[in-house]
Each structure stands twice: as structure tokens, then as C-alpha cells.
C-alpha positions as CSV (number, residue, x, y, z in Angstrom):
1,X,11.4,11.0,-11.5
2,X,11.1,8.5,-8.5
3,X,10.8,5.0,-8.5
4,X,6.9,5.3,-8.1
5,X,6.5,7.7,-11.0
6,X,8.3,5.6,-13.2
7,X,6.9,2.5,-12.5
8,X,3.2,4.2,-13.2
9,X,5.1,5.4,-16.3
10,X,6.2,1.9,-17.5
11,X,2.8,0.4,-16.3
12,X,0.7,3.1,-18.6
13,X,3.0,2.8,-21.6
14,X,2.5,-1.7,-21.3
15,X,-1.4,-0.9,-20.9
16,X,-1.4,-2.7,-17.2
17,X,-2.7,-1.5,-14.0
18,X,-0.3,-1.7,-10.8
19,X,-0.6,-4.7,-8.2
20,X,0.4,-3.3,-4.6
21,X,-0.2,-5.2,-2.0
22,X,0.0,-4.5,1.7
23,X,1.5,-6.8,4.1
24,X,1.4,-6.1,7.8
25,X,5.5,-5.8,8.9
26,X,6.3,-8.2,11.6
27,X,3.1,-10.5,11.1
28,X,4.1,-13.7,11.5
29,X,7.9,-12.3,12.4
30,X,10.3,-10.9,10.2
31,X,11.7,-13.2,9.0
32,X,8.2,-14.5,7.0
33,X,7.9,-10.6,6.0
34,X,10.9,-10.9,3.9
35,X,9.5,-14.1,2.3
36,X,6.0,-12.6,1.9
37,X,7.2,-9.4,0.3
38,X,9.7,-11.9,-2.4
39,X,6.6,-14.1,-3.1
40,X,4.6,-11.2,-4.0
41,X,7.0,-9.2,-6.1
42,X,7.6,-12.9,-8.0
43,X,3.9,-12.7,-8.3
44,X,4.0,-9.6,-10.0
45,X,3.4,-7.4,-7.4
46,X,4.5,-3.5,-8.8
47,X,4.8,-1.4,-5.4
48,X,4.9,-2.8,-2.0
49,X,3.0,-1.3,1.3
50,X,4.4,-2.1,4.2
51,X,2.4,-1.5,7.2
52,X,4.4,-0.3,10.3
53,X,2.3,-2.0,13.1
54,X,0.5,0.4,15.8
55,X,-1.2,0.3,18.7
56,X,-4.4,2.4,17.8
57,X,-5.0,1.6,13.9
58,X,-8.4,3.7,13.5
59,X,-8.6,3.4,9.6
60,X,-7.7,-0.8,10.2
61,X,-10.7,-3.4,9.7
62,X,-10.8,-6.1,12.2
63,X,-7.8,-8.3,10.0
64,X,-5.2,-5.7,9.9
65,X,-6.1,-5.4,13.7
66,X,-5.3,-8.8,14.7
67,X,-2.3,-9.2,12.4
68,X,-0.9,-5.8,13.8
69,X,-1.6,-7.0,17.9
70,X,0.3,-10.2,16.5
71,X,3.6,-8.3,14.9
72,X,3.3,-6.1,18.2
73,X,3.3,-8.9,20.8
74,X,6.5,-10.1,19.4
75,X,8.2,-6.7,20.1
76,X,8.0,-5.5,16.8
77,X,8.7,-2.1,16.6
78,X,10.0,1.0,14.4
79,X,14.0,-0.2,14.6
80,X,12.4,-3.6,13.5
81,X,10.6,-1.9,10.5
82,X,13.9,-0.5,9.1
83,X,16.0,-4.1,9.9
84,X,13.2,-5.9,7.7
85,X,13.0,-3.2,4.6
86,X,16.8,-3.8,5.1
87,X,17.0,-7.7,4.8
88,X,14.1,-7.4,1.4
89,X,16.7,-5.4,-0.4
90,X,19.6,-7.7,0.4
91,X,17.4,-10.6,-0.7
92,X,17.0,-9.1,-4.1
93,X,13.7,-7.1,-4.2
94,X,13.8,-4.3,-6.6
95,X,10.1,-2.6,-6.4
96,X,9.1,0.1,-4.7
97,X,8.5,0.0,-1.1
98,X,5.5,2.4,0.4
99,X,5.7,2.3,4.3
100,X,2.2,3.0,5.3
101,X,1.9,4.2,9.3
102,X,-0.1,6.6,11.3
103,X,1.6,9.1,12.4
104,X,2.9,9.1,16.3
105,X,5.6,6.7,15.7
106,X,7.1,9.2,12.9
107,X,6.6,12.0,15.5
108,X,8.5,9.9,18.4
109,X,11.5,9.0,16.6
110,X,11.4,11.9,15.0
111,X,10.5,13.2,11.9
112,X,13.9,13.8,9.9
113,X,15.2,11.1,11.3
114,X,12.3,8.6,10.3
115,X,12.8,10.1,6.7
116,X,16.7,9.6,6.3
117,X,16.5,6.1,8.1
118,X,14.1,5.1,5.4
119,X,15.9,6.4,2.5
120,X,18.8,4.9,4.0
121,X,17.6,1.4,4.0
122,X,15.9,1.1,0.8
123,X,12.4,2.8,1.0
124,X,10.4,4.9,-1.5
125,X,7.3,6.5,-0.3
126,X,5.3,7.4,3.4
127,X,1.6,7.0,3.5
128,X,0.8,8.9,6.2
129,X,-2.5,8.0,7.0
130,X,-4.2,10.3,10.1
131,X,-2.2,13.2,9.1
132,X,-4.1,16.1,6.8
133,X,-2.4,18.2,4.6
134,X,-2.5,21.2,7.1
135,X,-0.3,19.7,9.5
136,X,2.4,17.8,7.0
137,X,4.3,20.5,6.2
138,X,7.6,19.0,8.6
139,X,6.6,15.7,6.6
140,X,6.9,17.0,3.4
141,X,10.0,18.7,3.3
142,X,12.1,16.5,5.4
143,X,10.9,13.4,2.5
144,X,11.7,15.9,-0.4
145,X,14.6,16.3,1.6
146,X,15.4,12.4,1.4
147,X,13.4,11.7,-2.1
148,X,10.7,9.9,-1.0
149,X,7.0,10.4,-2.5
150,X,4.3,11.4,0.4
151,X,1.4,9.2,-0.7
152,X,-2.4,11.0,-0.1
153,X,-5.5,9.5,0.9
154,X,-9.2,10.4,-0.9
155,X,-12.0,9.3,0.2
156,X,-16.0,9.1,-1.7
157,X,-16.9,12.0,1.0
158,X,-13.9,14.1,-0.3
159,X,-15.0,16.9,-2.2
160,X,-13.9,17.6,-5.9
161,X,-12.3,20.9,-4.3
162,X,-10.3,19.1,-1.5
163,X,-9.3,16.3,-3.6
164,X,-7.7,19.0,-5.9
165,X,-6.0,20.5,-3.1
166,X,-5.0,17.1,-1.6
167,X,-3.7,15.6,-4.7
168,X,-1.4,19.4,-5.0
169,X,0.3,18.0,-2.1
170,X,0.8,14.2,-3.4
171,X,3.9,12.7,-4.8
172,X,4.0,8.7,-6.1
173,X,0.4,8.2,-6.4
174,X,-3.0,8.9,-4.6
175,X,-4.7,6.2,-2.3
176,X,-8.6,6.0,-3.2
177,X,-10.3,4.8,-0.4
178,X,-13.5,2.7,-1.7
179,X,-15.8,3.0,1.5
180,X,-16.4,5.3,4.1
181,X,-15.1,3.2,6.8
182,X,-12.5,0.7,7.6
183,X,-10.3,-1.6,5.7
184,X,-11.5,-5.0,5.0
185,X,-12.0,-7.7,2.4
186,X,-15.0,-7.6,0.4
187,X,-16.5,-9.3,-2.4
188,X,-17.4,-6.5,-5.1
189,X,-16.9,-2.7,-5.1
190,X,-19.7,0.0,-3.9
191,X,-20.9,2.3,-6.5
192,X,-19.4,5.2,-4.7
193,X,-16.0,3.5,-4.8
194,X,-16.8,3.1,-8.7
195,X,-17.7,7.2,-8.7
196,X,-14.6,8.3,-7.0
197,X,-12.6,6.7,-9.2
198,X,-14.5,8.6,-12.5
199,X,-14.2,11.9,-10.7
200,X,-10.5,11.4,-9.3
201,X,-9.6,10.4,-13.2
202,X,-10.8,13.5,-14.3
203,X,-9.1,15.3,-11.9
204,X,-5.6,14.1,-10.7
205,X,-2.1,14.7,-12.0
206,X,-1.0,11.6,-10.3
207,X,-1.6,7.9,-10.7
208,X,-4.6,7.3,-8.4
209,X,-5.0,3.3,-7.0
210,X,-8.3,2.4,-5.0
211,X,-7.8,0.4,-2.0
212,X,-10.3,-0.7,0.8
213,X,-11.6,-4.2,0.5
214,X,-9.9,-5.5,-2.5
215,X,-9.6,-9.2,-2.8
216,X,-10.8,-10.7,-6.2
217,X,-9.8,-10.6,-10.4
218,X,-13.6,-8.9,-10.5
219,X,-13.3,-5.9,-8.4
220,X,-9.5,-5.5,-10.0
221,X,-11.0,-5.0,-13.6
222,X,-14.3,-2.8,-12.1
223,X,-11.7,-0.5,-10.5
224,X,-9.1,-0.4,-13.8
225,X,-12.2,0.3,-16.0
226,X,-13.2,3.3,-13.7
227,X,-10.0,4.7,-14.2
228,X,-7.8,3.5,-11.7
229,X,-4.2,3.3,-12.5
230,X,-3.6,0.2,-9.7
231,X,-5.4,-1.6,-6.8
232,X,-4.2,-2.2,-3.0
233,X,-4.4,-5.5,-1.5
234,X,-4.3,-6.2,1.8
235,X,-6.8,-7.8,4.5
236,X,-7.5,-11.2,1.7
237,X,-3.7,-11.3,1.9
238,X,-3.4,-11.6,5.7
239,X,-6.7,-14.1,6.0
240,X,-4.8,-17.0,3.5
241,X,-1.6,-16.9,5.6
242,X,-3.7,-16.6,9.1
243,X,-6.4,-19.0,8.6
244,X,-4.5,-21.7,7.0
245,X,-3.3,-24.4,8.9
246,X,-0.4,-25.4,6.1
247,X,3.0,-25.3,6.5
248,X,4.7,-21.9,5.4
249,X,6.1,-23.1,1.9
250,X,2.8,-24.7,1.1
251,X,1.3,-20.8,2.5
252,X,3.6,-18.7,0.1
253,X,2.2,-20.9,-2.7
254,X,-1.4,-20.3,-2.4
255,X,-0.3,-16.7,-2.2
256,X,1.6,-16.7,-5.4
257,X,-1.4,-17.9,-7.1
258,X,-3.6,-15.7,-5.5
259,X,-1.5,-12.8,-6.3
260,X,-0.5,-13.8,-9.8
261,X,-4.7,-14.1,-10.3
262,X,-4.8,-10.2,-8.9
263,X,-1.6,-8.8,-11.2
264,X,-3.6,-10.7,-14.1
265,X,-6.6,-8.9,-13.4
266,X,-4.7,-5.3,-13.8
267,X,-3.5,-6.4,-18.0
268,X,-5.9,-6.0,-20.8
269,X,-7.9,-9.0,-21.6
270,X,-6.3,-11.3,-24.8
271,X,-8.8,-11.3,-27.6
């Protein structure tokens, strides 16, 4: 079993949804990575994504955008992403660790070499997210190869027939995107994200988290009650950190409480 599928297991089994949120490698250098990634996993964060920045992120809102230019224009690069996964496990992080990308800088360093590197230094899963199921097959076998989970993306336009046949080919856990569109904060969930998630529970052999313009408790306990087994955070995340004007100790706070608010959201309510 791998480290996803177990921490799904022990999440079911305690009754509580999981907490992954995204952070943008190299935003604000990688040196506050490391720090973000700690803060959230103290927060109660289950699964970390890691985004690897790129230069063309077509599935990224207008956030993700700006904090990947800004990891980018400090020479952040593939080499960088494997350093920082690196330093998280030598400061003591434990959870799993998702590196979501597209897929050219996989292809240019190669593909079984991107896998090995990132079993090497600590990684669990690839979320490959512009690359269909048809052309993965290189993917898929050099990560069974290494043991790492090749998480799937579902969207409300996807079929119940290609969801089956995408979530054949999924290991870890399957990304449910909420909107037809681009990532983004937003302050409730569409009905359609709400649908996919009754249809997908039905369906799916995996764990299935919804993602897409996540940032509040509300949407959390919408999405758990619809059948999702966790929630993705990520563009609320980067506005705290980018639009404050506070000091970085007094930044990591206000996410902790943020975050702790979001893992709340994903236990069964007391009374």
C-alpha cells in the first residue's frame, strides 16, 4: 500500500476528510517553501501538492500564475524542485508529498529519470496535469517502477464512461476539478462541482478529493458531504502570504489558523 493509500485508509477509519494543500515550489524562495510546507503539515495538513513552477500553466488561475512567474524569476527550476522536497524531509515532514506539473519539464529531464530523482528524495505521487491517459503509458510504468501513485484529473464535463476508464489508470487518489475552467479561489461550490462528486462516489475505487477554488470551512463540509474523501487548497493559500504586508513569522501564523480552520472543516461536527 503506498503512503497515499494509507493515509485515505487511516483518514476513513477516524471518520475525517483529508486537508491537501498546494503550495507553489519556489514562491517566495525555497527557503519559505520548506517553512510553508512545516506550518501546514502542523496545521494538519494530510498530503502535500507541490507545484513545480512552469512557464505556460494553462489549467492555473491568475494566483498560481503570478506566484509561479515569481518562483521562476528567481531561477527556480526542476534541480531546485528536488533540493526543496529534499530540505522538507530533513526538517522533519512526514506526509505525503504530490508534485503536481505539466508535463514538458518531465519530458526534458527525462521521464525515468524525473521518477527515480523523486523517489529518491522523498516524494510520493505525480499529478500530471495536461497529459491524458492515452499518452501516459512511459509515465506509468517508470512511477510503478519507483512506487509512486500517478494522481488523475476529472472534470464535471467528464463522462461517467471516461471517468471509469480514467480512474482504471489512477493510483493515490483522483483530483475532482469543481469548474470547467481555471484554478482560483472562490467563495462557495457550483452545483456541478456538488454533482461530480455524487457521481465520482458512486463510481471510484480510489479516494477522490475536489479541488478548484477551495478556500473556506463551508465549501470544505459541502464537498465531504457530497462524497469527497479530501479537498485541495491552493490559490487562498498563496493570496494570505502575497497580499500581506507582515513579516514572515507573523505570515506562517495567519496560515496556521487558516489551515487549522480548513483540516477542522474535513472532521465530523461534535454534538
Amino acid at each position: 500500500m503506498s503512503h497515499i493509500a494509507a493515509t485515505f485508509d487511516a483518514l476513513k477509519s477516524a471518520g475525517e476528510g483529508a486537508y491537501i494543500p498546494y503550495v507553489c515550489c519556489g514562491d517566495g524562495g525555497a527557503g519559505f517553501t520548506v517553512k510553508l510546507v512545516k506550518t501546514l503539515t502542523e496545521a494538519g495538513a494530510d498530503i502535500v501538492e507541490l507545484g513545480l513552477p512552469f512557464s505556460d500553466p494553462l489549467a492555473d488561475g491568475p494566483t498560481i500564475q503570478s506566484a509561479m512567474v515569481r518562483a521562476l524569476s528567481t531561477g527556480f527550476n526542476t534541480r531546485s524542485l528536488f533540493d526543496t522536497i529534499s530540505c522538507i524531509r530533513d526538517d522533519g515532514v512526514e506526509k505525503p508529498i504530490v508534485v503536481m506539473t505539466y508535463y514538458n519539464p518531465i519530458v526534458r529531464m527525462g521521464v525515468d529519470a524525473f521518477c527515480e530523482e523523486l523517489s529518491k528524495v522523498g516524494g510520493d505521487a505525480i499529478l500530471p496535469v495536461d497529459l491524458p491517459i492515452e499518452e501516459s503509458r512511459q509515465l506509468d510504468d517508470a512511477a510503478a517502477d519507483n512506487d509512486l501513485d500517478i494522481i488523475r484529473l476529472v472534470a464535471p464535463t467528464t463522462s461517467d464512461a471516461r471517468a471509469r476508464e480514467i480512474m482504471s489508470y489512477a493510483t493515490g487518489f483522483v483530483y475532482a476539478v469543481s469548474i470547467s475552467g481555471v484554478t482560483g479561489a472562490k467563495d462557495a461550490l457550483p452545483d456541478t462541482a456538488l454533482s461530480l462528486l455524487r457521481r465520482l462516489s458512486r463510481i471510484s475505487s480510489v479516494p477522490v478529493a475536489l479541488g478548484f477554488g477551495i478556500s473556506n470551512q463551508h465549501q470544505v463540509r459541502d464537498a465531504i458531504s457530497a462524497g469527497a474523501s479530501g479537498v485541495v487548497e491552493g490559490s487562498a493559500l498563496i493570496n494570505i502570504y502575497s497580499q500581506s504586508s507582515q513579516d514572515e513569522e507573523s505570515v506562517l501564523e495567519l496560515i496556521k489558523e487558516h489551515s487549522s480552520g480548513i483540516k477542522g472543516a474535513t472532521r465530523p461536527r461534535s454534538g
